[in-house]
C-alpha positions as CSV (number, residue, x, y, z in Angstrom):
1,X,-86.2,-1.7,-7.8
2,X,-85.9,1.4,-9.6
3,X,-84.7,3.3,-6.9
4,X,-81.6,0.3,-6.4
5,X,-80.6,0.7,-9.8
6,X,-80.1,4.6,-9.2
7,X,-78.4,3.7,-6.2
8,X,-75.8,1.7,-8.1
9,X,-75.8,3.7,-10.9
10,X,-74.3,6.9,-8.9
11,X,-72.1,4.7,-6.9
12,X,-70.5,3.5,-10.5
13,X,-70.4,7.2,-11.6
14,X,-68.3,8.0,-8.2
15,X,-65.7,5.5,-8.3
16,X,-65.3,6.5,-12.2
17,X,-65.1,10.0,-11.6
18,X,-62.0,8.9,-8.6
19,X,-60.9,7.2,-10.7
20,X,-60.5,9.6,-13.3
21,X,-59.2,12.0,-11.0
22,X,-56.3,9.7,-9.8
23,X,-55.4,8.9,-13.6
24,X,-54.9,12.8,-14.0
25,X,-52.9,13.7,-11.1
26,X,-50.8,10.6,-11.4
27,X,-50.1,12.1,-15.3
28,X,-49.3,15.2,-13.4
29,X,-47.4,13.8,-10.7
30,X,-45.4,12.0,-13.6
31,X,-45.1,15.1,-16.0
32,X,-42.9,16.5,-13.0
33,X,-40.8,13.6,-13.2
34,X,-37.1,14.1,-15.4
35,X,-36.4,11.5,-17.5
36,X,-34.3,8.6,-16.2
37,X,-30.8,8.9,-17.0
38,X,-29.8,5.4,-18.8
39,X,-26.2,6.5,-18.2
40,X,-26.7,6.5,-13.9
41,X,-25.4,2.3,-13.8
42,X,-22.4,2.8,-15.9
43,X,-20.7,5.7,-13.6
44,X,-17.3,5.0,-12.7
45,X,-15.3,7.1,-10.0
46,X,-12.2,7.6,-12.4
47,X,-14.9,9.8,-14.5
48,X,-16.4,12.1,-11.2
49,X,-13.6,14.9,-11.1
50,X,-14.4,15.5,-7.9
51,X,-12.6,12.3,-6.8
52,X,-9.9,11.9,-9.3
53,X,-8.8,16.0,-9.5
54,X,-6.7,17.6,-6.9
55,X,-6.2,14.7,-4.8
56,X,-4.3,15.6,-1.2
57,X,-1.3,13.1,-0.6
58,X,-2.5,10.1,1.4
59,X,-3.6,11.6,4.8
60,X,-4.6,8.2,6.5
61,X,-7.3,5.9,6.9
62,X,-10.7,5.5,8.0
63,X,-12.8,2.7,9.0
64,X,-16.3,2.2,8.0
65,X,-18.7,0.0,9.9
66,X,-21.9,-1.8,8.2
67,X,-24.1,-4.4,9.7
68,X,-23.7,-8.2,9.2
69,X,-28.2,-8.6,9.4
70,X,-30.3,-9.2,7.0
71,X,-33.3,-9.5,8.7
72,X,-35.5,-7.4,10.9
73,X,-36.4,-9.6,13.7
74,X,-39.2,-12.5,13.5
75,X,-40.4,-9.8,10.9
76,X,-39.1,-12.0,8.2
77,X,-38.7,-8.4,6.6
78,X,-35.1,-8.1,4.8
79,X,-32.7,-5.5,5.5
80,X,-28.3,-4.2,5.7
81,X,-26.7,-1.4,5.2
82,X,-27.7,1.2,3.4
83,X,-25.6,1.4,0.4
84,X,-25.9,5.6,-0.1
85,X,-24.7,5.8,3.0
86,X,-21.5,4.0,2.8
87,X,-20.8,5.1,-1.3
88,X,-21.4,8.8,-0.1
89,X,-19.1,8.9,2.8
90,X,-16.5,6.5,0.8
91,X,-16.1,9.1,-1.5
92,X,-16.0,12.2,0.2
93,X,-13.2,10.7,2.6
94,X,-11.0,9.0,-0.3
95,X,-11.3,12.4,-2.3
96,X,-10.3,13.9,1.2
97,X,-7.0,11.8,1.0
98,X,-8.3,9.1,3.5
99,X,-8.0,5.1,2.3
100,X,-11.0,3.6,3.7
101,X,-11.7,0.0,5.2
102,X,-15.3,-1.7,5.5
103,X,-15.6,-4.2,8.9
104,X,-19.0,-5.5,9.7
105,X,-19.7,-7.8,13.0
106,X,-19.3,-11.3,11.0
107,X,-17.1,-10.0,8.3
108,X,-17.3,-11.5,5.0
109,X,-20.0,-9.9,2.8
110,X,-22.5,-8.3,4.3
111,X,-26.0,-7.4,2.9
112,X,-27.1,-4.0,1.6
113,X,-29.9,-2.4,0.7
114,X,-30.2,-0.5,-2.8
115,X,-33.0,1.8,-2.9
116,X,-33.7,2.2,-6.8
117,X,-35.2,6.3,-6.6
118,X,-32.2,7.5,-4.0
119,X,-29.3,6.0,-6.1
120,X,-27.1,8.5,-7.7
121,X,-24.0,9.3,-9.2
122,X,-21.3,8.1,-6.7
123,X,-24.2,5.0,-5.4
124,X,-23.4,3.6,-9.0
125,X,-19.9,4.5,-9.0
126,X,-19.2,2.6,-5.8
127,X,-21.0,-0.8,-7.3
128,X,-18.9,-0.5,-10.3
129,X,-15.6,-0.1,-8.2
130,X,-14.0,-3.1,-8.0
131,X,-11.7,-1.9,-5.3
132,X,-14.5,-0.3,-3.1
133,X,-16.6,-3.8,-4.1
134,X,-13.6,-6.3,-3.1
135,X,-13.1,-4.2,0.4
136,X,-17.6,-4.3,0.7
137,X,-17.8,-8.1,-0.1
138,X,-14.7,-9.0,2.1
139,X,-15.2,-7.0,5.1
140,X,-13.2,-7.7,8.1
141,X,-14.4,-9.2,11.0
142,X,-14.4,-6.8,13.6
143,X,-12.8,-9.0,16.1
144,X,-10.2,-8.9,13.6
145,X,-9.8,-4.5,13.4
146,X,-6.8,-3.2,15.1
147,X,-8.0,0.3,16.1
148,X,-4.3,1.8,16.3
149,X,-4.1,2.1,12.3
150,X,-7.2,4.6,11.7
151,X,-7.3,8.2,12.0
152,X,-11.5,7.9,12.7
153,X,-14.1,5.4,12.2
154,X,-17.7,5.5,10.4
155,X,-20.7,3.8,11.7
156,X,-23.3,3.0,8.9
157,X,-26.9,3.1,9.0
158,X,-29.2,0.6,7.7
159,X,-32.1,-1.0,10.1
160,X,-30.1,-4.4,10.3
161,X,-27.3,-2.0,12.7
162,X,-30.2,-1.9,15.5
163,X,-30.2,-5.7,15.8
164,X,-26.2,-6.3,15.6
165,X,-24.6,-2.7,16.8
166,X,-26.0,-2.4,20.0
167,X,-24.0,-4.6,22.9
168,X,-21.2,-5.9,20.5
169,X,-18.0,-6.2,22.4
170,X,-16.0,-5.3,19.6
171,X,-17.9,-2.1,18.5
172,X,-18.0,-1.2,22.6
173,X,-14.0,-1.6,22.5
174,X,-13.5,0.2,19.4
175,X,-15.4,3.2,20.8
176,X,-13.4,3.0,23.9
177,X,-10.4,2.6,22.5
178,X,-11.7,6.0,19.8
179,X,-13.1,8.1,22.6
180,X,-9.2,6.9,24.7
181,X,-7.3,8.2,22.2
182,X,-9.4,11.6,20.9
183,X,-10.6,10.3,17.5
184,X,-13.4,10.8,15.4
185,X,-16.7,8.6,15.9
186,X,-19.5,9.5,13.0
187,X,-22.2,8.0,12.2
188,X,-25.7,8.2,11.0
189,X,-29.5,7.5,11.2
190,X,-29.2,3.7,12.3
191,X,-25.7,4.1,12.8
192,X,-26.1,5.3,16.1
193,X,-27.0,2.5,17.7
194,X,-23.3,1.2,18.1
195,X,-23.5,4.0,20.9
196,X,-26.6,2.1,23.3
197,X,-24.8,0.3,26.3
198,X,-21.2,1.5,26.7
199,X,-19.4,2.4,29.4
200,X,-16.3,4.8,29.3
201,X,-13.4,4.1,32.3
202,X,-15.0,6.3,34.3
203,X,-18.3,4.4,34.6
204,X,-20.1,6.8,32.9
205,X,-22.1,6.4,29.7
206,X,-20.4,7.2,26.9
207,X,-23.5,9.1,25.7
208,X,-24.0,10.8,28.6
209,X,-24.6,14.6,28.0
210,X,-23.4,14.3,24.5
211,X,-25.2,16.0,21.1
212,X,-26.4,13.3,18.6
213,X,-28.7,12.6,15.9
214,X,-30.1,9.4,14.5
215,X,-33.2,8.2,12.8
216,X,-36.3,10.2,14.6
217,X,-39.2,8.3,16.4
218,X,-41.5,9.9,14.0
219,X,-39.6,9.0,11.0
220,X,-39.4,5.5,12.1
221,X,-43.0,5.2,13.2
222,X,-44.1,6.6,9.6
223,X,-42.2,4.4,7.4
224,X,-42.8,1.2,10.0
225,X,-46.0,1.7,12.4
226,X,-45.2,-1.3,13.8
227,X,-41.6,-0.7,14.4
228,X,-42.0,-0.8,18.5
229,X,-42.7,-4.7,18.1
230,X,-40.0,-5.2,15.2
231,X,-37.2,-3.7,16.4
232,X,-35.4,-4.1,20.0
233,X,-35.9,-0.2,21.0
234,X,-37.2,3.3,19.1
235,X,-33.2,4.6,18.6
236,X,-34.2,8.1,19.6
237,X,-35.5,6.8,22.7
238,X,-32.9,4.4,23.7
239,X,-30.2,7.5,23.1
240,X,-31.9,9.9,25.2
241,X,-32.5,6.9,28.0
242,X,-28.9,6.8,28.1
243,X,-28.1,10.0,28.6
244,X,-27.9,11.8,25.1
245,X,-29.2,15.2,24.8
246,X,-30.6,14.7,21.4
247,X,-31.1,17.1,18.2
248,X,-34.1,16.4,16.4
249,X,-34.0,17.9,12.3
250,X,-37.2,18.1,10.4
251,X,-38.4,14.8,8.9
252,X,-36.3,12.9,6.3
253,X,-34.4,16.5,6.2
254,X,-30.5,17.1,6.3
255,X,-29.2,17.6,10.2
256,X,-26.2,16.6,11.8
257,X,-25.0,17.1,15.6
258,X,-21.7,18.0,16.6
259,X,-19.7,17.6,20.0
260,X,-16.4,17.4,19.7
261,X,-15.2,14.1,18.6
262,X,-18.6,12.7,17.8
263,X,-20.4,13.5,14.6
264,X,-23.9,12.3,13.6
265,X,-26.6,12.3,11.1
266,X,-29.9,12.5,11.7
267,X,-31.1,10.4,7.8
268,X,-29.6,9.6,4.8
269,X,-29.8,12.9,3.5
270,X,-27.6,13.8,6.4
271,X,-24.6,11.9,4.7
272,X,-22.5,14.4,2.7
273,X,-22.7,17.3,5.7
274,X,-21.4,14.2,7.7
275,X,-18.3,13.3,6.2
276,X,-17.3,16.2,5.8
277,X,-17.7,17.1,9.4
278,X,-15.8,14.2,9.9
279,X,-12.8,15.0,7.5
280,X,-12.8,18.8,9.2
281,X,-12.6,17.4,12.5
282,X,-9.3,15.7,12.0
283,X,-8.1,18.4,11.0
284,X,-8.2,19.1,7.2
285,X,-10.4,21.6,5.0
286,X,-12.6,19.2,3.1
287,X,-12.5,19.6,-0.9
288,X,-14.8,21.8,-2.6
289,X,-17.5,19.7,-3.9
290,X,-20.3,20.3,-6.1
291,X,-24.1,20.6,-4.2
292,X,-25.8,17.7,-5.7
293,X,-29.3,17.7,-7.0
294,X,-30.8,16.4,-3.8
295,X,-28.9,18.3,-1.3
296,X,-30.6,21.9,-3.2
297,X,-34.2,19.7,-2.9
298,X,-33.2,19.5,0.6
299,X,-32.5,23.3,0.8
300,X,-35.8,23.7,-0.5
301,X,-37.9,22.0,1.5
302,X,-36.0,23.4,4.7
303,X,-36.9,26.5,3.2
304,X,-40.7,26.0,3.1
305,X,-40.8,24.3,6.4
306,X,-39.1,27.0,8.6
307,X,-40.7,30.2,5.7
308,X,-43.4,29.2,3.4
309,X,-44.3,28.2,0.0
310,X,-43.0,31.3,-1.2
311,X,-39.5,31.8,0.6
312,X,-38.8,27.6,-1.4
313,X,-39.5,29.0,-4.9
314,X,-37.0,32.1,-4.0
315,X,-34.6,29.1,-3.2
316,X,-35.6,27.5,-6.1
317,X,-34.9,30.6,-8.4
318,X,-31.6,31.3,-6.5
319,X,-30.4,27.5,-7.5
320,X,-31.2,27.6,-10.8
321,X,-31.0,31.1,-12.3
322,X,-28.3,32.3,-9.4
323,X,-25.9,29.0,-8.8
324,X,-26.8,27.7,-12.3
325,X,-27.4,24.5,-10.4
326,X,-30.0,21.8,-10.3
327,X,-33.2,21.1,-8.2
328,X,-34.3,17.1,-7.3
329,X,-38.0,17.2,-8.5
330,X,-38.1,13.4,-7.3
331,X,-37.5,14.1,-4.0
332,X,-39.8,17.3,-3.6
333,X,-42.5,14.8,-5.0
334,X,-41.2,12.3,-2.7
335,X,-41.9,14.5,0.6
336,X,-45.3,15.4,-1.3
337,X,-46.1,11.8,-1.0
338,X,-45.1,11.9,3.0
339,X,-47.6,14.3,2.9
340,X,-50.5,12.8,2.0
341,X,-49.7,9.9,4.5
342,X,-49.1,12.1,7.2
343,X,-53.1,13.1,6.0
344,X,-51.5,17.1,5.0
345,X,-52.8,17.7,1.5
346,X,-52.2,21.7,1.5
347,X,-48.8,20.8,1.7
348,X,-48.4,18.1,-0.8
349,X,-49.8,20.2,-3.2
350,X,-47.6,22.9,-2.5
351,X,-44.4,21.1,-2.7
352,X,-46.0,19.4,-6.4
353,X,-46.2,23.1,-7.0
354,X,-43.1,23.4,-6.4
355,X,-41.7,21.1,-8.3
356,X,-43.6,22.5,-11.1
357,X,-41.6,25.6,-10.5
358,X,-38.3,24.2,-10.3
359,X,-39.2,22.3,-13.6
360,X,-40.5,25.3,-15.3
361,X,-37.3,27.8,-14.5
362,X,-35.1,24.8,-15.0
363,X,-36.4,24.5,-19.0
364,X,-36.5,28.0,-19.4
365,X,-32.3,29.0,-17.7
């Protein structure tokens, strides 16, 4: 009886002790945290300079496509577009002197998918736009889009554009009619999948020998382990199937393909290198814009995957203390957390550390 007791006893003591453990580094974890800025929701585009200041005369327009699905499949799992990576590219082609339409399959208001920890800046801008809102909630039908009038168009990624981009006559047509007439095509991580199953006059597939980047196998499979039985094909795979030679980044990392006429992104954080691809490729010098936050994060964790630890805090220090500029602790803790899944604790612990670094040189620039 005695010997139970002791038995229990350590057991008890065990769980404490993990349990204590877990209550420190999540203090930790949150110490390397910034404060949340209240001010995010009330951004307005006529306050980011970067749109409103030195604005080119009108240079055209561009047409952005979303997805009309809000479910993934017999999932019952809800999904849309992704709404950083419509805002992002929005901007970045209006400040480019670009007007910019939003069609989706059904037209109408489609749905969209807000991820509270990415939203930024310009993401809370674009909901309190009423222009960029009224052209979002009354997108035109694609059957409806009359190609002639747009200088290039913008497929946009969200996992509801796997179920509704793929075999859609219109979206086949307007690529056509694109690829015809030497204009633009972008899009990015789910995007892509407007590409699967068209035929150019030739009878060859229009993604035949071609670069692109979408949404990875492994970054599906991470997020979604079950994603094979959810969704109708892995995109990489289906790309590749039809004759893409594909460019695979570094997990949930910036990377973007370009052949000729066709840009793509690999993720979200693939957006901004995107659009402006896309505005180069027509012909014009995009505006300067100011790196944000999450694109130096970005430059820091390519650092350490391609370097080492200590190569990221040298890009750390050069942000900061060099380009007086600022590093996204959230999204190096983010990727920490990715680590762990992936079962890599050296390396979530190194990129905490390093976001102990960038916090540290950050409070004392």
């Amino acid at each position: 009886m005695f010997k139970k007791y002791k038995i229990i006893k350590w057991i008890l003591t065990t769980l404490s002790l993990i349990v204590a453990i877990l209550i420190v580094i999540g203090i930790y974890i949150a110490s390397l945290l910034p404060a949340v800025d209240e001010t995010l929701v009330h951004s307005r585009a006529s306050d980011i300079t970067y749109i409103t200041k030195d604005a080119p005369a009108y240079r055209g327009k561009i047409l952005a496509v979303v997805t009309s699905t809000d479910t993934m499949g017999t999932s019952g799992k809800g999904t849309g577009y992704e709404l950083t990576e419509l805002a992002r590219a929005y901007y970045v082609f209006k400040a480019n002197g670009f007007d910019v339409d939003v069609a989706s399959p059904l037209g109408g208001k489609p749905p969209v998918v807000l991820d509270d920890d990415d939203m930024g800046i310009f993401d809370y801008a674009f909901l309190n736009d009423s222009i960029a809102q009224s052209k979002t909630n009354n997108s035109i039908s694609l059957k409806d889009v009359n190609p002639e009038i747009y200088e290039a168009v913008y497929f946009v990624g969200g996992k509801g554009a796997m179920f509704d981009f793929p075999n859609n006559r219109f979206i086949q047509s307007l690529i056509q009619d694109f690829h015809k007439n030497n204009k633009v095509i972008g899009a990015v991580c789910h995007g892509p999948a407007a590409f699967v199953n068209i035929t150019l006059d030739d009878g060859q597939s229009f993604l035949k020998n071609k670069q692109v980047s979408s949404f990875t196998n492994k970054e599906e499979l991470l997020l979604i382990p079950n994603a094979v039985s959810i969704f109708p094909f892995l995109l990489q795979d289906e790309l590749i199937s039809q004759g893409a030679v594909f460019n695979e980044g570094i997990m949930y990392l910036e990377r973007i393909s370009h052949d000729n006429n066709v840009i793509t992104g690999q993720n979200p954080w693939s957006v901004w290198a995107m659009a402006e691809a896309m505005v180069k490729q027509i012909g014009y010098t995009p505006k300067h814009r100011a790196i944000t936050a999450e694109e130096n994060a970005v430059k820091v964790l390519f650092a350490y995957e391609t370097k080492g630890k200590e190569d990221a805090k040298a890009a750390i220090k050069q942000i900061v203390q060099g380009n007086k500029q600022s590093v996204s602790r959230s999204l190096l803790v983010d990727h920490s957390a990715v680590s762990v899944i992936q079962g890599d604790l050296k390396k979530s612990y190194d990129l905490l550390s390093l976001a102990s670094y960038a916090k540290d040189i950050e409070f004392d620039k």
